[in-house]
C-alpha positions as CSV (number, residue, x, y, z in Angstrom):
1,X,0.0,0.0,0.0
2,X,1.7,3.3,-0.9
3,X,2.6,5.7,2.1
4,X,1.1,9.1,1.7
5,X,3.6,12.3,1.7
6,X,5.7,12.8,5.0
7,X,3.8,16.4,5.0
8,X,0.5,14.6,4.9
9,X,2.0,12.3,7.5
10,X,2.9,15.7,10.2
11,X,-0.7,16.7,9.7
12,X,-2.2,13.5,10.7
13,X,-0.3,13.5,13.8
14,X,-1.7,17.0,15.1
15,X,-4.1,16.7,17.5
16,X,-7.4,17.0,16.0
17,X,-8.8,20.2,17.8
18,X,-5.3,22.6,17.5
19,X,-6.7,25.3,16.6
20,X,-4.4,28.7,14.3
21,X,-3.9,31.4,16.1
22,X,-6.3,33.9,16.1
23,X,-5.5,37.3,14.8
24,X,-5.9,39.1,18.3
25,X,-4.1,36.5,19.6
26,X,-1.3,37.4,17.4
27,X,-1.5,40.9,17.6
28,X,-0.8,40.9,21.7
29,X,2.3,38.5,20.7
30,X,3.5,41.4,18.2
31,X,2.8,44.0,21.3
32,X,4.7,42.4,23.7
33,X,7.8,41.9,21.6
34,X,7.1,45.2,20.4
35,X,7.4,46.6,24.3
36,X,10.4,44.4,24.9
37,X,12.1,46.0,21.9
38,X,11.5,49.7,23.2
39,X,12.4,48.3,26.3
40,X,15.3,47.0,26.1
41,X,16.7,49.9,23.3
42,X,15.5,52.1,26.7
43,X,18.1,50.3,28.9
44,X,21.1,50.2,26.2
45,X,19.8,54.0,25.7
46,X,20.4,54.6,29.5
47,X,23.8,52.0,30.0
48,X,24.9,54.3,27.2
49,X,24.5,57.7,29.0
50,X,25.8,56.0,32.1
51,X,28.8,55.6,30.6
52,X,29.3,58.7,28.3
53,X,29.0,60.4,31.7
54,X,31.5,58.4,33.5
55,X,34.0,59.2,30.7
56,X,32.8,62.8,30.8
57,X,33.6,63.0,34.2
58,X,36.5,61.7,34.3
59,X,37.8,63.9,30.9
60,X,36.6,66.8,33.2
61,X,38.6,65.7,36.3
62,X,41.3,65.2,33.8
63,X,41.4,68.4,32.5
64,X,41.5,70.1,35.9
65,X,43.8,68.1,37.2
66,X,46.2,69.2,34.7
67,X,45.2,73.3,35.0
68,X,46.5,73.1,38.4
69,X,49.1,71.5,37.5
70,X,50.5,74.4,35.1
71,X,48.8,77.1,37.2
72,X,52.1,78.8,38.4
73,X,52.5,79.7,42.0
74,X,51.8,83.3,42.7
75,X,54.9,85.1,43.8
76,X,54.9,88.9,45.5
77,X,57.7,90.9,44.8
78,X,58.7,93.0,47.6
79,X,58.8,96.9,47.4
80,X,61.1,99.0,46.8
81,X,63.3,100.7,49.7
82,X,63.7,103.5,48.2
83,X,60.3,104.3,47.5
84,X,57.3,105.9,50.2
85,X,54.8,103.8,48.7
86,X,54.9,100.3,50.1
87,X,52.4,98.7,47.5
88,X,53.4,95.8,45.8
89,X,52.5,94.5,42.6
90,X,49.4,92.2,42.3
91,X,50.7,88.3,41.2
92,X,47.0,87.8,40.3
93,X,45.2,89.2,37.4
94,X,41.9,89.9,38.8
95,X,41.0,91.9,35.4
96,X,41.2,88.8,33.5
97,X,39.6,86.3,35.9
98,X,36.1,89.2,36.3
99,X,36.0,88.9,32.9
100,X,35.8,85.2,33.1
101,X,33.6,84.9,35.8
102,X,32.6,87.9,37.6
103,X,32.1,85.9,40.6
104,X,35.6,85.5,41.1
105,X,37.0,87.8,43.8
106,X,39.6,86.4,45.5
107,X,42.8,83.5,45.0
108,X,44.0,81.0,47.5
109,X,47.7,79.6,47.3
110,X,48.6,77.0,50.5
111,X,52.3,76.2,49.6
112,X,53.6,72.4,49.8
113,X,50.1,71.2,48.7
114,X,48.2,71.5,45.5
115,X,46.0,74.4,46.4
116,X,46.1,77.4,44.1
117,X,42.7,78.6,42.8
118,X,40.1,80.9,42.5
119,X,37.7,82.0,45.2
120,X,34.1,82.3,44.3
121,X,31.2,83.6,45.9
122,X,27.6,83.8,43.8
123,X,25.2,86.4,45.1
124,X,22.5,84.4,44.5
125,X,22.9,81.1,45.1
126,X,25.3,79.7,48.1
127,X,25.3,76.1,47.2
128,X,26.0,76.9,43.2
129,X,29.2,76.4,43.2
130,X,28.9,72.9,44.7
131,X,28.9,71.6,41.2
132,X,29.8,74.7,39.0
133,X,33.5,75.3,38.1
134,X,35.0,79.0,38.0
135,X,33.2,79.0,34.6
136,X,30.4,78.7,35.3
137,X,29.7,75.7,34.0
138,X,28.2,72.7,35.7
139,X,31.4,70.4,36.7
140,X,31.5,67.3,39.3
141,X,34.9,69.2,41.1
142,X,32.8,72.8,42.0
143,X,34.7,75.6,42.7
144,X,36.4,77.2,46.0
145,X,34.3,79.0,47.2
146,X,32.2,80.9,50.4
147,X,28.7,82.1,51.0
148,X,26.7,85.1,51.1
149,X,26.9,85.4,54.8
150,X,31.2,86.0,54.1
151,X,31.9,89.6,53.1
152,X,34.4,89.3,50.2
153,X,37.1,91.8,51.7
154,X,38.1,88.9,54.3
155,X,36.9,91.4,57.3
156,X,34.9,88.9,58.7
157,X,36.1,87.6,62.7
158,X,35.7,84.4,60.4
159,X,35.7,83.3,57.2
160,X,34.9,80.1,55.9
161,X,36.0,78.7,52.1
162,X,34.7,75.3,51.0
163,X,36.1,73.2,48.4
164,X,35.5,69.2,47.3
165,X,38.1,66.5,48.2
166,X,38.7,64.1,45.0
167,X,40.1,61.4,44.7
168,X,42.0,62.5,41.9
169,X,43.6,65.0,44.4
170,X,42.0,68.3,42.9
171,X,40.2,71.0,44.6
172,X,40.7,71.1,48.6
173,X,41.9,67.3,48.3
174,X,45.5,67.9,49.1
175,X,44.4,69.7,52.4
176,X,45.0,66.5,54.2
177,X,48.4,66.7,54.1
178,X,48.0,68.6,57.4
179,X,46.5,65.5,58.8
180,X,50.5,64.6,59.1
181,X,52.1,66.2,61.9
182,X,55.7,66.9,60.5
183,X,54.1,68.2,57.2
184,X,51.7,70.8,59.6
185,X,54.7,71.3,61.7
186,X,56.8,72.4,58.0
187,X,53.7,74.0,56.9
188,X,52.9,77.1,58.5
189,X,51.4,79.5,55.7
190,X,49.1,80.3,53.4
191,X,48.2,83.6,51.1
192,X,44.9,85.0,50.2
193,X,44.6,87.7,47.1
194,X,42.1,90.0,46.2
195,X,42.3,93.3,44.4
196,X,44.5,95.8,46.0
197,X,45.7,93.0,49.2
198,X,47.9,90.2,49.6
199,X,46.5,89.0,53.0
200,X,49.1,86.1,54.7
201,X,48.0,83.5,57.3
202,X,49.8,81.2,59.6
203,X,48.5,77.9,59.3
204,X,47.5,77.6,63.1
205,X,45.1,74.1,63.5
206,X,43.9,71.4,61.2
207,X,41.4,69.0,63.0
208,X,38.5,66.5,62.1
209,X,34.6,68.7,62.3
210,X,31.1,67.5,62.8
211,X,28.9,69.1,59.6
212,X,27.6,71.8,61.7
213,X,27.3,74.7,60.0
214,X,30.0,77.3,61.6
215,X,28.5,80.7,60.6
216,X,25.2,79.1,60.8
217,X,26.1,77.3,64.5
218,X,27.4,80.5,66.4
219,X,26.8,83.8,66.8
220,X,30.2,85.0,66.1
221,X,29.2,88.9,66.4
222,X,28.8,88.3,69.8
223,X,32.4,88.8,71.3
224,X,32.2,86.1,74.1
225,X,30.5,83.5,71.8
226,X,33.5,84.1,69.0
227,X,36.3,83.9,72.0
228,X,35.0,80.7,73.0
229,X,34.6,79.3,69.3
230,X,38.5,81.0,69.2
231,X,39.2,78.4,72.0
232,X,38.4,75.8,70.4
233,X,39.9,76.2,67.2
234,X,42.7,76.4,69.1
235,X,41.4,73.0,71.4
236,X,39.3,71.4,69.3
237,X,37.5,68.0,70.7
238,X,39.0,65.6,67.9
239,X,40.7,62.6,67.5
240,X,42.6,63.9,64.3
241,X,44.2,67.1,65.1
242,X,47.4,69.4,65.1
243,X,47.7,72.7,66.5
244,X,50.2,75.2,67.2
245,X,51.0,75.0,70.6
246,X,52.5,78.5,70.6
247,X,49.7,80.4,69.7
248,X,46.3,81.5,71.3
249,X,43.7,83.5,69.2
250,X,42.3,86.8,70.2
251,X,39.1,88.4,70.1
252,X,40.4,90.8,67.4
253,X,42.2,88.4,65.1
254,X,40.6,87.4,61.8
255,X,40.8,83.8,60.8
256,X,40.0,81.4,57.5
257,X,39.0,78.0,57.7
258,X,39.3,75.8,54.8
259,X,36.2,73.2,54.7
260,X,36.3,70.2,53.0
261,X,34.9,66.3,53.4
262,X,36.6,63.4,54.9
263,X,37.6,60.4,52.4
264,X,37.4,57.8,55.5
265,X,34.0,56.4,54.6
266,X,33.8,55.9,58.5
267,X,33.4,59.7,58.4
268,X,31.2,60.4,55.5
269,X,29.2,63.6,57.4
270,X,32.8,65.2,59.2
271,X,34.3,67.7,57.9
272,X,38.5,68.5,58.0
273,X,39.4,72.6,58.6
274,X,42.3,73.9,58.2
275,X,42.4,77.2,59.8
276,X,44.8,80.5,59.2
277,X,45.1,83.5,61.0
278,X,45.7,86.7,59.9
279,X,49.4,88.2,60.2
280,X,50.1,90.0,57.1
281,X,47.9,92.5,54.8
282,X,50.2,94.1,52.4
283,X,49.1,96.5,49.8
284,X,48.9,96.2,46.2
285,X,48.4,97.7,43.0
């Protein structure tokens, strides 16, 4: 007897009530690996930002890293002797940087570490450089900068400039060299410029800080309140700290502290402040 077709043969072997898909049926088939599609081009869409940002941020750590690497170190040339005016001449052109940025007002130079930059303060907006660079522009490493609450002649009992700590050792990063005793103990100044001043200050303590808020936290106009916070800048309650045991500060000094975080992950909400005192304000032109 002759054996029908092997197709013939298939379709005998299907059970008798399969039934073809229905159209809706394959329509919500078609949806769904429709929504997968879209979903999945969503995810390489977002993997794909996630890592163009990466790269961007690290270009743009890159790039600044390497600025303050060939930003020279500001040198002032001391006056003449035989001359009544005791100015000296500017090492920073301020014209140049207001026309940049006219939020720049003042540069900060601590020898022996990395810091040489910009000061920034927006009248605005006190958290804006937190992720804007001296441009302007939004950027991961911020700026140096202080708040509203600072005036920007440095006549304040206390100033206060923040700055990011990174690992790439930008910004306010290299401040924890003063974590080291013999590098404090070797490292005693620092010099602040603004138009018309080159202000020096001796490096007097470097110690770990809650996140209080210091112009926030006391009432510094208040002369006992700002003796007492004196005291402990001087004394400060910390497991991590150097200090100049030679010094005391007085009701009438005027001192900077450099803010920045911790890298300890132990200490995620600390801050480290390295403060300066006033000793020097010399003239310039």
């Amino acid at each position: 007897m002759p054996k029908a077709p092997l197709e013939q043969r298939s379709e005998d072997l299907q059970p008798k009530h399969a039934k073809a898909a229905s159209p809706l049926e394959a329509r919500k088939k078609k949806r769904s690996i429709i929504i997968l599609a879209v979903l999945l081009a969503f995810l390489l869409c977002g993997v794909a930002a996630g890592c163009g940002y990466l790269i961007w941020q690290q270009a743009e750590l890159d790039r600044v890293a390497e600025e303050m690497k060939n930003t020279p170190e500001p040198v002032v040339e001391q006056p003449a002797q035989d001359t009544a005016d005791n100015r000296v001449e500017n090492p920073i052109d301020f014209t140049s940087l207001k026309q940049e940025n006219p939020d720049i007002y003042a540069w900060i130079h601590v020898p022996g570490t990395d810091v040489n930059l910009p000061v920034l303060q927006s009248a605005t907006n006190d958290f804006l450089y937190l992720d804007h660079n001296k441009d302007g522009d939004y950027a991961i490493e911020g700026a140096i900068y202080t708040e509203m609450a600072n005036n920007t002649d440095f006549s304040d009992p206390v100033t206060v400039l923040y700055g990011h700590n990174l690992q790439n050792g930008t910004m306010f990063s290299t401040l924890h060299y003063f974590e080291n005793e013999d590098f404090f103990n070797e490292h005693d100044t620092l010099y602040i410029y603004t138009p018309g001043h080159a202000l020096t200050y001796r490096v007097v303590s470097a110690y770990l800080y809650d996140d209080r808020h210091i112009l926030n936290s006391y009432n510094l106009s208040d002369p006992t309140v700002r003796q007492e916070y004196f005291n402990f800048v001087m004394h400060p309650d910390s497991l991590l700290v150097n200090t100049r045991s030679d010094t005391e500060l007085s009701i009438d000094d005027k001192i900077v502290q450099l803010s920045t975080c911790m890298s300890d992950t132990n200490h995620t909400t600390s801050r480290y402040i390295v403060t300066g005192v006033l000793i020097d304000d010399q003239p310039t032109y």
